[in-house]
C-alpha positions in Angstrom: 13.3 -22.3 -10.5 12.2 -25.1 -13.2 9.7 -24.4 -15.7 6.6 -26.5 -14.1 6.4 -24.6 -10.8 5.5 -27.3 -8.2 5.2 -26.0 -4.6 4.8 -29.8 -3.3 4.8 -30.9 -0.7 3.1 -28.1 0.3 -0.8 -27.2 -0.2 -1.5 -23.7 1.2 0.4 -20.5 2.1 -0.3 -18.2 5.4 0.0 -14.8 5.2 0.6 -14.1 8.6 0.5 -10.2 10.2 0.3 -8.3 13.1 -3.5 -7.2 12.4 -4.9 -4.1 13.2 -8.4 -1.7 14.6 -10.5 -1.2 12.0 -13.0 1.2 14.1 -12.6 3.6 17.0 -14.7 0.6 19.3 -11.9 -1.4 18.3 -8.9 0.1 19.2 -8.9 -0.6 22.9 -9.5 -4.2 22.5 -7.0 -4.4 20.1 -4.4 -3.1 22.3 -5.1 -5.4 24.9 -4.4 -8.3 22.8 -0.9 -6.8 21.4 0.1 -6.4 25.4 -2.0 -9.3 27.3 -0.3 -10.6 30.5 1.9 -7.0 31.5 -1.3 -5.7 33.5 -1.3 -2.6 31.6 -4.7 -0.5 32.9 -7.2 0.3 30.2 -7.2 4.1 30.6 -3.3 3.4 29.5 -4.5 1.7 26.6 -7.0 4.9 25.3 -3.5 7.2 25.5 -1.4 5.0 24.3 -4.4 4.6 21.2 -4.2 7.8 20.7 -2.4 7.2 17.2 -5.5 5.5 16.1 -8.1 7.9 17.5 -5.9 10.1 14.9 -7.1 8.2 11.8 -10.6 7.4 12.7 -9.6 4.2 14.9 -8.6 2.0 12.0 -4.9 0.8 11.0 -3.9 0.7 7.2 -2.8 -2.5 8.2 -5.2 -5.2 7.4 -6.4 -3.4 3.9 -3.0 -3.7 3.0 -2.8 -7.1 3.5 -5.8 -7.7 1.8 -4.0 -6.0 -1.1 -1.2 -8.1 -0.8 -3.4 -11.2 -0.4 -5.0 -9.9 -3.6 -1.4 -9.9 -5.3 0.0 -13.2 -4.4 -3.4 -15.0 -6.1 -2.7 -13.2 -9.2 1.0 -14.0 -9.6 0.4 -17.3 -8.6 -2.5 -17.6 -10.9 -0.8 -16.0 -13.3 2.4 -18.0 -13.1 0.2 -21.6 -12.7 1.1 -22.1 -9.7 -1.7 -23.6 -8.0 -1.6 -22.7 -4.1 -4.3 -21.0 -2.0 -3.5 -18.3 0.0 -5.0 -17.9 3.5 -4.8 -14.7 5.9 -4.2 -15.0 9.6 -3.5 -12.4 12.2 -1.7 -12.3 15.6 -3.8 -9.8 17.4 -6.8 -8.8 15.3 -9.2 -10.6 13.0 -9.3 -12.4 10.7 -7.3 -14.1 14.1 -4.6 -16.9 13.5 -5.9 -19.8 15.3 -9.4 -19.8 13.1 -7.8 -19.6 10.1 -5.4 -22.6 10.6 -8.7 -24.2 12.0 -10.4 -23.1 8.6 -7.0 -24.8 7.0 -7.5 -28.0 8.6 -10.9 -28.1 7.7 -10.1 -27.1 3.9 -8.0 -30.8 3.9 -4.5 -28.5 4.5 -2.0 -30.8 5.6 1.5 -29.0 4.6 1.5 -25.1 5.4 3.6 -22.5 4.3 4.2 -19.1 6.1 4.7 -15.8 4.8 5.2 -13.1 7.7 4.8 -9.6 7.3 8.4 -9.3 8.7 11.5 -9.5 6.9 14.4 -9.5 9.6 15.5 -11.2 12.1 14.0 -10.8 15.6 12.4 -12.1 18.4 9.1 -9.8 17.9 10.1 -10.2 13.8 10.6 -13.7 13.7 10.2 -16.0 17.3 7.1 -14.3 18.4 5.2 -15.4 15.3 6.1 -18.8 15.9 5.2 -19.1 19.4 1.7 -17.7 18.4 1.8 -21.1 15.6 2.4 -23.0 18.2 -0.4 -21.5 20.5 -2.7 -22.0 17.8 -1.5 -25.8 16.9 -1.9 -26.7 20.4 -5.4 -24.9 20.6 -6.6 -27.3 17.4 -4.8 -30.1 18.9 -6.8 -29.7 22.2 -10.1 -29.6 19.8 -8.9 -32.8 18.6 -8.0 -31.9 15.1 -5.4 -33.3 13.1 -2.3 -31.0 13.0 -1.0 -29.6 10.1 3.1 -29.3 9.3 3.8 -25.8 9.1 7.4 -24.5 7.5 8.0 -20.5 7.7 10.0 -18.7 4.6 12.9 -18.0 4.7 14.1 -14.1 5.9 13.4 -12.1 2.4 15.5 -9.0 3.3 17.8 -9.1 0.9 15.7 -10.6 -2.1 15.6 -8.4 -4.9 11.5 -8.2 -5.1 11.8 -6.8 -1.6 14.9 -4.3 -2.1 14.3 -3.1 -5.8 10.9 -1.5 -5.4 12.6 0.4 -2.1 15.1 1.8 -4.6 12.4 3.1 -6.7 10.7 4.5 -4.2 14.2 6.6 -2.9 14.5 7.6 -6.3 10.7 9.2 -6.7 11.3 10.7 -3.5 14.1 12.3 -4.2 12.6 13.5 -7.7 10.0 15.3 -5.7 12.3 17.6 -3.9 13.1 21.1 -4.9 15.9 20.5 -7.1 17.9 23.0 -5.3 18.2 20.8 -2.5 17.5 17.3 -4.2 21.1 16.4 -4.7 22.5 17.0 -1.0 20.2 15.2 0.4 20.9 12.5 3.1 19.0 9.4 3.1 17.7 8.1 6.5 16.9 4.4 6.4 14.5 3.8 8.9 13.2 0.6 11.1 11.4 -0.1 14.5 13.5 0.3 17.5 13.9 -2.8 19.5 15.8 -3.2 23.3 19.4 -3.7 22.3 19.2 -7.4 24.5 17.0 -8.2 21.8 18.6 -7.0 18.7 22.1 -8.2 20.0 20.3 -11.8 20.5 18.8 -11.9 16.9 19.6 -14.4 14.7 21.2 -18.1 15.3 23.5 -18.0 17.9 26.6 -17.3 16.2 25.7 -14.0 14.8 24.6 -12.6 18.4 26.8 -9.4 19.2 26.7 -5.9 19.0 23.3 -5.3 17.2 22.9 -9.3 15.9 21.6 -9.7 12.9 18.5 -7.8 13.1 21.2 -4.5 12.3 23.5 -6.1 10.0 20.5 -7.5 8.3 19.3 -3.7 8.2 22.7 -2.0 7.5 23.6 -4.3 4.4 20.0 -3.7 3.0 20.7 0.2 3.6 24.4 -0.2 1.4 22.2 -1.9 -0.8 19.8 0.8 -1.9 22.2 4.1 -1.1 24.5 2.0 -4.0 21.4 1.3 -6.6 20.8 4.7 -5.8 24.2 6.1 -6.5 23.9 4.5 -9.8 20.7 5.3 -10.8 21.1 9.5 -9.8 24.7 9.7 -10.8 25.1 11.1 -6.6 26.4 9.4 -3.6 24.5 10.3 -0.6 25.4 10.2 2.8 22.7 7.8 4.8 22.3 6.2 8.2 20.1 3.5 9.7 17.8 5.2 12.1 14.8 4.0 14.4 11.6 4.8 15.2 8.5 3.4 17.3 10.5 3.1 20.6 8.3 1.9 23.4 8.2 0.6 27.0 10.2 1.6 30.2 12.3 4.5 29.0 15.6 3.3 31.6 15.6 -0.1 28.9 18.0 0.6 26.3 16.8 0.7 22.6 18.5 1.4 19.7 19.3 4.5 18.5 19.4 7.1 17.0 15.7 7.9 16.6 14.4 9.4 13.4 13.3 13.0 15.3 16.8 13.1 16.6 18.5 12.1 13.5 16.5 14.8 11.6 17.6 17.3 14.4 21.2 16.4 13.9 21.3 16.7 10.3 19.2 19.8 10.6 22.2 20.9 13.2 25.1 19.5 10.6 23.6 21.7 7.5 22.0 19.0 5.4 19.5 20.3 2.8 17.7 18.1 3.0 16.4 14.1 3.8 14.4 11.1 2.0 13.4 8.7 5.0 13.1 5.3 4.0 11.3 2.7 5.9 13.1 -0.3 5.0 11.9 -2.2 8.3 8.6 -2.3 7.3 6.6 -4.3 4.4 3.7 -2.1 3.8 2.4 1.8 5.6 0.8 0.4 8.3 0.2 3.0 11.3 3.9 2.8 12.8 5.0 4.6 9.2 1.7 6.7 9.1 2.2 8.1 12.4 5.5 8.2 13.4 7.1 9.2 9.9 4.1 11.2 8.0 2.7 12.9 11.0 5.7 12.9 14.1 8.8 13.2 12.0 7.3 15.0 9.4 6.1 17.9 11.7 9.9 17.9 13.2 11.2 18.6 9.9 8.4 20.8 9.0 9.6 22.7 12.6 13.0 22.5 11.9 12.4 24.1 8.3 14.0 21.4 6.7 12.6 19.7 3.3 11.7 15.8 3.6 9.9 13.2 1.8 8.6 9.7 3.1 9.9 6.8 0.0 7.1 4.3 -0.1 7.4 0.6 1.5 7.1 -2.3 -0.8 3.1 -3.1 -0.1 1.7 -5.6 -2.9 3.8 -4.6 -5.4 4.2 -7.2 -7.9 8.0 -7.6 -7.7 7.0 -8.5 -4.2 4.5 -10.9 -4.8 7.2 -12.4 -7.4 9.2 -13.0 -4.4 7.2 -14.6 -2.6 6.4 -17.2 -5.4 10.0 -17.3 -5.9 10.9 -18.0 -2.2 7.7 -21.0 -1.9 9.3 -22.8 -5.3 12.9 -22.1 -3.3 11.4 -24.0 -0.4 9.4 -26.1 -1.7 12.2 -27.7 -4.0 14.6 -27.9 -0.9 12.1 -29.8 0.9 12.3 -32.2 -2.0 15.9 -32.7 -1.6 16.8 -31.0 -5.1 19.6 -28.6 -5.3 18.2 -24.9 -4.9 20.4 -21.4 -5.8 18.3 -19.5 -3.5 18.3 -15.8 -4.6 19.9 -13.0 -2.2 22.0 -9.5 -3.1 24.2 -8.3 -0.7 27.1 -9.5 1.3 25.0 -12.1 3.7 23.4 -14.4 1.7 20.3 -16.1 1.9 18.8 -17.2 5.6 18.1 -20.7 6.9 14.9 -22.0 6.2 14.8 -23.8 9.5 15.5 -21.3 12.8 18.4 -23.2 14.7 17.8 -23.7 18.5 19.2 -20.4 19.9 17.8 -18.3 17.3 16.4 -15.3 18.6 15.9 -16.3 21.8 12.4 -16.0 24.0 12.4 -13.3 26.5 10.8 -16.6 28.5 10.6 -19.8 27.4 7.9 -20.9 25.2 7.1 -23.5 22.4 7.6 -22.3 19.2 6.4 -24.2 15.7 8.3 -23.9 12.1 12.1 -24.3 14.0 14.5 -27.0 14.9 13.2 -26.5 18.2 9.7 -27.2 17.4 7.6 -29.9 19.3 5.2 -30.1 16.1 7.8 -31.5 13.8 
């Protein structure tokens, strides 16, 4: 990146997430907006809540992102880069479509977005640009003037997102008994998604057996078992695992799940396994619950040791990233030459999703893609 960081043509960044609860009143509602339009019946919602109820109705989520929110103004800061840094959310406040009307308001006229996912995916990726392009044609229908709005690139494979990850593996597996610490597998875990979905992912000629959303995960996964290998002086046996299947159990998902996986280890004599959430950006509730408290107990039943590595979260190599992805961006928008920054055997993503690219379960507009009607 040059020396005088200049994110033109672009005036703000948009951190954009899933949202969360933050009370026990808010948990129903927030469920209904994460699965409005498949007629689920409320009493559903309370069980399916349930996770919540656990941790007093409110999801990690949105304090983490305030954390990272916190992060990104201080490297940018920091670094003189001068870029605000707005906060929207798909289903829970502070909601998308007011803070791209705040945006507009605020004189925003080239946008920038950040999503809390780093894979490719139609719920990962897609989705979030058909909610862009609900909320531009909401503030279009208000009869405000439309801001262009570009999405970063994937940042799986950047080094601010995989070297924290690495250290967090390593902590983990410091904190075993030591009797056990060096056999221990590693289980690299992500959310499970329908296998039509993950073998659709990506641009169209990367659709196949798992698509990119698993060769995205399996490369990061070789990427941290090898830092690993060279930072303990022990190569570990690991596998990509999933967790947080839902919907109609006859839809095929990806597997193995983490509670099986554990079991099978268990079953094969390992002494003992570091799970690391790789599909996830910070310890929202999906991490919370399904790894600290469900797979946790499993092991705990199966009497064999675990730890839980931490995600990345606003940790400054992250937030470096980011800065290092929006200068990336911003300079290829400019028509200079970029060397955009990737480990790994893939390479860096497209900047602009081709037409194909993760396909909609039904058609839909999407923003921030070739396909976008708000070029």
């Amino acid at each position: 990146m040059p020396d005088v960081l200049d994110a033109s043509p672009y005036d703000a960044l948009l951190l954009l997430s899933f949202g969360g609860p933050e009370g026990p009143d808010d948990v129903v509602p927030f469920l209904e907006n994460v699965t409005r339009g498949r007629g689920i019946p409320k009493e559903r919602l309370k069980e399916v809540g349930r996770h919540y109820f656990l941790f007093g109705g409110v999801s990690p989520i949105n304090d983490q992102n305030r954390a990272l929110l916190d992060a990104l103004r201080e490297d940018f800061a920091g670094h003189g880069l001068d870029l605000p840094v707005y906060w929207g959310n798909r289903n829970w406040a502070p909601y998308l479509t007011d803070t791209l009307r705040e945006m507009v308001r605020d004189g925003r006229r080239r946008i920038l977005v950040l999503a809390t996912s780093a894979y490719a995916s139609y719920s990962g990726c897609r989705q979030y640009r058909e909610n862009l392009a609900d909320a531009l044609a909401t503030l279009e229908a208000e009869g405000l003037e439309l801001p262009r709005i570009d999405k970063l690139r994937h940042y799986f494979n950047h080094p601010g997102f995989v070297e924290p990850m690495v250290d967090g593996v390593v902590r983990s597996l410091a904190e075993l008994p030591e009797e056990v610490r060096d056999g221990a597998h590693l289980a690299f875990s992500t959310h499970s998604i329908p296998t039509s979905a993950a073998d659709t992912s990506g641009p169209a000629e990367e659709h196949g057996d798992g698509g990119a959303y698993v060769r995205q995960h399996l490369d990061v996964a070789q990427l941290i078992a090898d830092a690993v290998r060279e930072r303990t002086g022990v190569d570990r046996p690991w596998q990509l695992v999933y967790q947080s299947r839902s919907g109609a159990p006859h839809i095929p998902w990806l597997e193995p799940d983490i509670c099986d996986h554990l079991e099978e280890r268990h079953a094969a004599g390992a002494p003992a396994v570091v799970m690391a959430p790789i599909g996830f950006v910070s310890d929202h509730m999906e991490v919370l619950y399904d790894l600290d408290t469900e797979a946790t107990d499993k092991a705990s039943e199966l009497g064999l040791p675990v730890r839980r590595s931490a995600t990345v979260g606003a940790d400054p190599r992250f937030a470096a990233a980011v800065r290092d992805l929006v200068l990336e961006r911003a300079a290829d928008e400019r028509g200079q030459e970029v060397a955009p920054c990737a480990l790994g055997t893939l390479g860096a993503s497209h900047h602009l999703c081709p037409v194909g690219c993760c396909p909609a379960r039904a058609p839909r507009p999407a923003a921030a893609g070739a396909d976008s009607p708000y070029a």
